[in-house]
Structures are given as structure tokens and as C-alpha cells.
TIKE-176696 format. One record per residue (C-alpha): residue number from 1; residue in one letter; chain; x, y, z. Coordinates in pm, whole numbers, plus 50000, padded with zeros to 5 digits. Layout:
N
num  residu  chaine  east  north  up
NUM  A  A  X  Y  Z $
...
# end
This chain:
72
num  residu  chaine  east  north  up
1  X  A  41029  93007  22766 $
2  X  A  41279  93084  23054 $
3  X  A  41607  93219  22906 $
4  X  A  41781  92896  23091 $
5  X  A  41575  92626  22910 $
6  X  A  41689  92852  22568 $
7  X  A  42046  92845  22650 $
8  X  A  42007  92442  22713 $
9  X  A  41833  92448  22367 $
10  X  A  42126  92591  22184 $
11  X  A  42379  92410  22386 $
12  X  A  42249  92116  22298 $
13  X  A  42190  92132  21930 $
14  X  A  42563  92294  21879 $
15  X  A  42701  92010  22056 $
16  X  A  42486  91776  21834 $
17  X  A  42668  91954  21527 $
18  X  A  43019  91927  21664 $
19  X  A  42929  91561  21713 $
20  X  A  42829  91511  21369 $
21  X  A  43135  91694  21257 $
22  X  A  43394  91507  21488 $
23  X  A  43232  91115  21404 $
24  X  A  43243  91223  21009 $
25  X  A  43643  91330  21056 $
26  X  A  43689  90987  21261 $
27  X  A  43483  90772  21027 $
28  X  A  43726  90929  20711 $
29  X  A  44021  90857  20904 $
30  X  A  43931  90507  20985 $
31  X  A  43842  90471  20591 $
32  X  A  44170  90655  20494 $
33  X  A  43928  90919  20343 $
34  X  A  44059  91218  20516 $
35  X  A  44155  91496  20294 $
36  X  A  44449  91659  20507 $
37  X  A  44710  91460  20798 $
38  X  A  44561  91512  21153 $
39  X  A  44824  91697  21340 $
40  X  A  44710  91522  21690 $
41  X  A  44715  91104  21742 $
42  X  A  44330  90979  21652 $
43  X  A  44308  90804  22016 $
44  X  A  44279  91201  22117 $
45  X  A  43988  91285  21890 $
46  X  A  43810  90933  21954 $
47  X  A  43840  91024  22365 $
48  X  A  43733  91378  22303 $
49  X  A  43412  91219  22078 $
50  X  A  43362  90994  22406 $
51  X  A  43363  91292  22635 $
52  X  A  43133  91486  22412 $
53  X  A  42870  91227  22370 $
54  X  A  42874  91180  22758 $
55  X  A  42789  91502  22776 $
56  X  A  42570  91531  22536 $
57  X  A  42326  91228  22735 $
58  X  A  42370  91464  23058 $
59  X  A  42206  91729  22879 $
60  X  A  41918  91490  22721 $
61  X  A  41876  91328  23120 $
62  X  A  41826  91685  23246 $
63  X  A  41601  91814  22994 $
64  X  A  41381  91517  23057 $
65  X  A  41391  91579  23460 $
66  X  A  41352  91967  23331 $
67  X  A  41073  91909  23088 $
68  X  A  41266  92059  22802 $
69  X  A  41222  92005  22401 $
70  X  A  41546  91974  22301 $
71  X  A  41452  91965  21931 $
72  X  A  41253  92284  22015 $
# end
């Protein structure tokens, strides 16, 4: 596998984690769950989630045009 499609790989699935991660702290907050104060406003964490997802379905669009296993 070309060193390019393996970088992609690994993007991808760290991304996937941070999503996780980031949707769990927003889905606390929203329940009033969270065990610490978030030292920025929410609206910044639920536009960074946005961006992140976006960019997450630009990497799943290429590695379709690509022909790359994502779950690999």
C-alpha cells in the first residue's frame, strides 16, 4: 500500500477518535454530566465538532474516488 493511502488511513481513524471524544464531552455538557467547568463557551466546541465532521466526510468522499479502506 502506497505510504499516501497509509497516512489517509491514520488520519482518518484519529480524527474518528477525536470525534468520539469531542460528541461524548458535548453530550455531558448538554446532560450537565461533565465532570470539570469548560474554560471556552460550548457554541466553540459544537462549531469545532461541525468543522471536524466536515472534514471527516472529505476524507470518506476521497477515499471512495481513491479506492481506499478506511477501516483498513
Amino acid at each position: 500500500m502506497k505510504a499516501y493511502k497509509k497516512r489517509m488511513i491514520k488520519e482518518y481513524k484519529k480524527l474518528n477518535k477525536r470525534c468520539k471524544k469531542l460528541k461524548r464531552i458535548l453530550n455531558m455538557s448538554e446532560a450537565c454530566t461533565l465532570p470539570f467547568e469548560l474554560n471556552c463557551p460550548i457554541y466553540l466546541l459544537r462549531e469545532q465538532i461541525r468543522a471536524m465532521e466536515d472534514y471527516r466526510n472529505v476524507l470518506l468522499l476521497r477515499a471512495e474516488y481513491e479506492d481506499i479502506d478506511l477501516e483498513y
